[in-house]
Phi, psi and omega in degrees: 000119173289141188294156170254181178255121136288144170218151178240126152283139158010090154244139190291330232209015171188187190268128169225140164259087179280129180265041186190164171245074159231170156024054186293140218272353170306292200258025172065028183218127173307143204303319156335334218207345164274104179271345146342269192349275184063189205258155165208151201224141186237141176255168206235138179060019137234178191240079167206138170228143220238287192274140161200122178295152186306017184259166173351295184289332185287315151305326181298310161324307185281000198260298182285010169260311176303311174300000160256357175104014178258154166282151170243122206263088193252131199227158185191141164308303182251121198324319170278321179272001169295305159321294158321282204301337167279309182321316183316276195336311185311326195307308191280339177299297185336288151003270161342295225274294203318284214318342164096026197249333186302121181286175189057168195261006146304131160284159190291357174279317178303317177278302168340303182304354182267324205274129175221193216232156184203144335123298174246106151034255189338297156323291174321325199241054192259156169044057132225277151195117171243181201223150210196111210236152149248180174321087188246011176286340177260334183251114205275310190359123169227110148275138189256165194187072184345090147302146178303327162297002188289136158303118198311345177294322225284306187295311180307339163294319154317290206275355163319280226282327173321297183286330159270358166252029155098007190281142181254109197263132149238154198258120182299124142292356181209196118298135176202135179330112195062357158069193173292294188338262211319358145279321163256002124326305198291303190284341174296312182301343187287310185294328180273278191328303188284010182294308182287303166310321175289350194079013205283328220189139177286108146032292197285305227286309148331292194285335178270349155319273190319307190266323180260003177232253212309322212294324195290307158306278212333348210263320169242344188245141157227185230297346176301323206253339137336284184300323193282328167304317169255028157189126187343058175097157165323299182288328163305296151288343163315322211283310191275332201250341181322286198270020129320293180304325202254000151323308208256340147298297182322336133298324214270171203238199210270180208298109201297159168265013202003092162178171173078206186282342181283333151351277220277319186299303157330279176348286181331274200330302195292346193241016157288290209271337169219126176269174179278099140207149198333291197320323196269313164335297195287332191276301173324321182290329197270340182293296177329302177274357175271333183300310207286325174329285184305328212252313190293320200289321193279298176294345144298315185310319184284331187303286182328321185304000000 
């Protein structure tokens, strides 16, 4: 079986995997040509994984490959940021490590010792499968994401290698425009905006819907498994909330334009509540991934139980 080319689209909050090399239909650009995107290269038949440029996904990346035990190849045109891009790791394993949050059963010295670094291209990606990844240390999620030529070995070998560095991979039966998150992410973000526009609910006020009411299941449950648990079964709640639920779709109004004044208004409130600037933006980021930690940490910890 000849390797195939990946491409991933955008997800704010997991990974997609397109099992081909065309066109990712988030930015229009061939996996060759996304430089978001960049490359990771898996070598076949050893436990190495390989290319990626040195930025935010890449590190995150080489972080979660090391934590399965694989060596990692981490690559960039440039030499300082490749350094940088170690120093980080070191920074965030370490981290990890005090705090009892580092994955896999590696010490952070250990895993450090899988990652080394490259320069060049050719080298870097010679014999490999390449892939196109988003931020996955914190968020496990990986959608896989069939071409119809892909060989079905090809995907069960992806979600293989997903489910041994600790990742949680689900499988798309088709490409479809944003793939999942990011489609129900979307209807949500549709629904808060126009909530906000309408005057219904403050900015701030929304968003704490969301993190103290849907965010606190959704966090163990999602909405399927929601309905059959809050009613005698799946059929059951159809039987009792249809028409209710679809009175209340039945309101909601057309697709928002994110622009203009519910814009500016949304804009105020989050940066009243966080402002744009690096120190607070970047100190917020950190809060934001010690939560998702802490949280990845607790639903293991209830699994095992």
């Amino acid at each position: 079986m000849r390797a195939l080319p990946f491409h991933g689209g955008q997800s704010s909050a997991a990974s997609t995997w397109s099992l081909w090399g065309r066109p990712c239909r988030s930015c229009e650009r061939r996996y060759h040509g996304c430089a978001p995107h960049g490359l990771w290269k898996i070598g076949r038949g050893r436990r190495r994984a390989g290319t990626r440029p040195s930025g935010l996904i890449g590190r995150s990346w080489a972080m979660v490959f090391a934590a399965g035990g694989f060596k990692v190849k981490l690559y960039d045109i440039a030499q300082q940021q490749l350094t940088s891009a170690l120093e980080n790791i070191r920074k965030q394993m370490k981290e990890l490590e005090e705090s009892g949050f580092l994955k896999g059963t590696l010490s952070a010295e250990q895993q450090l010792a899988l990652i080394s670094i490259c320069t060049d291209l050719k080298a870097a990606v010679e014999g490999a499968t390449f892939i196109q990844v988003n931020p996955p240390y914190f968020v496990p999620l990986v959608e896989i994401v069939p071409h119809p030529e892909t060989d079905p070995s090809t995907t069960e070998r992806t979600y293989a290698l997903m489910k041994k560095i600790g990742q949680s991979p689900v499988k798309l039966n088709r490409e479809i425009e944003g793939f999942v998150l990011n489609r129900l992410q979307y209807a949500v973000i549709s629904e808060a905006w126009r909530l906000v526009g309408e005057g219904v609910v403050s900015p701030t006020d929304l968003d704490l819907v969301m993190s103290d009411g849907l965010g606190m299941r959704y966090a163990f449950i999602g909405p399927l498994e929601t309905m059959h648990l809050n009613a005698e079964g799946v059929s059951n709640y159809c039987e009792r909330y249809r028409e209710g639920m679809r009175h209340v779709l039945n309101t909601f109004g057309p697709v928002p334009e994110f622009s203009g004044e519910i814009e500016q208004k949304i804009n105020q409130a989050m940066s009243e509540k966080i402002p744009v600037v690096p120190k607070v933006l970047d100190a917020r980021r950190k809060w934001r991934d010690e939560c998702l930690t802490g949280l990845a940490k607790l639903k293991k910890k209830m699994k095992s139980d």
